[in-house]
C-alpha positions in Angstrom: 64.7 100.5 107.9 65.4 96.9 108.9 68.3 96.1 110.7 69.2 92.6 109.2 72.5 90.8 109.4 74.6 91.2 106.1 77.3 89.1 106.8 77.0 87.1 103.7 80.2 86.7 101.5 79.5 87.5 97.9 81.9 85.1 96.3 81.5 82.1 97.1 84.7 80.5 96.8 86.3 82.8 99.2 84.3 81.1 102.5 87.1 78.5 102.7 89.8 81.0 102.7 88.0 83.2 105.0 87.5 80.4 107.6 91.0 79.9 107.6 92.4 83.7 107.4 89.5 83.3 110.9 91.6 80.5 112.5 94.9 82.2 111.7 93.9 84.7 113.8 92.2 83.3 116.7 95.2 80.8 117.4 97.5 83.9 116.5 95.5 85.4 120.2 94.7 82.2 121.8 91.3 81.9 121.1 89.7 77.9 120.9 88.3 78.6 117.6 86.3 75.5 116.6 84.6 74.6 113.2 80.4 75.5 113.4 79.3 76.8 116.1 81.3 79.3 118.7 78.3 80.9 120.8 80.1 79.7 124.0 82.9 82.5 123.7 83.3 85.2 125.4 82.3 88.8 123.5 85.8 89.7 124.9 87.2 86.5 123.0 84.8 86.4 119.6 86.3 90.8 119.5 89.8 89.8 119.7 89.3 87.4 116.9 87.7 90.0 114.7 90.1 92.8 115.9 93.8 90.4 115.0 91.8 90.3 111.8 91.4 93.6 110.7 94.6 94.0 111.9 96.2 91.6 109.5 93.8 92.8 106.9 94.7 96.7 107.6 98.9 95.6 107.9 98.1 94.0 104.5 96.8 97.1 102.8 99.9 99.1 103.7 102.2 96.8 102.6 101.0 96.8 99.3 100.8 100.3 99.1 
């Protein structure tokens, strides 16, 4: 079994909004989020992105419960 990265988004169209719902949250935990490449953050700092995100995303889903 190969362990390869599947991180690719399946509609296309929804890239720009992802980038932006990524932003939203990084500024919401005052992460420097920059456009391209972020390999100098922290793993501290790149998980608090990614955990404000599901988050948001896991908030969402109840709402609309």
């Amino acid at each position: 079994m190969s362990s390869k990265n599947n991180s690719k988004i399946n509609v296309p169209e929804a890239r720009a909004a992802m980038d932006k719902f990524k932003m939203e949250a990084a500024a919401e935990v005052g992460v420097n989020l920059k456009q391209g490449y972020n390999g100098d953050l922290s793993s501290r700092e790149a998980g608090s992105v990614g955990g404000q995100m599901v988050k948001k995303m896991i908030e969402s889903y109840e709402k609309n419960l």
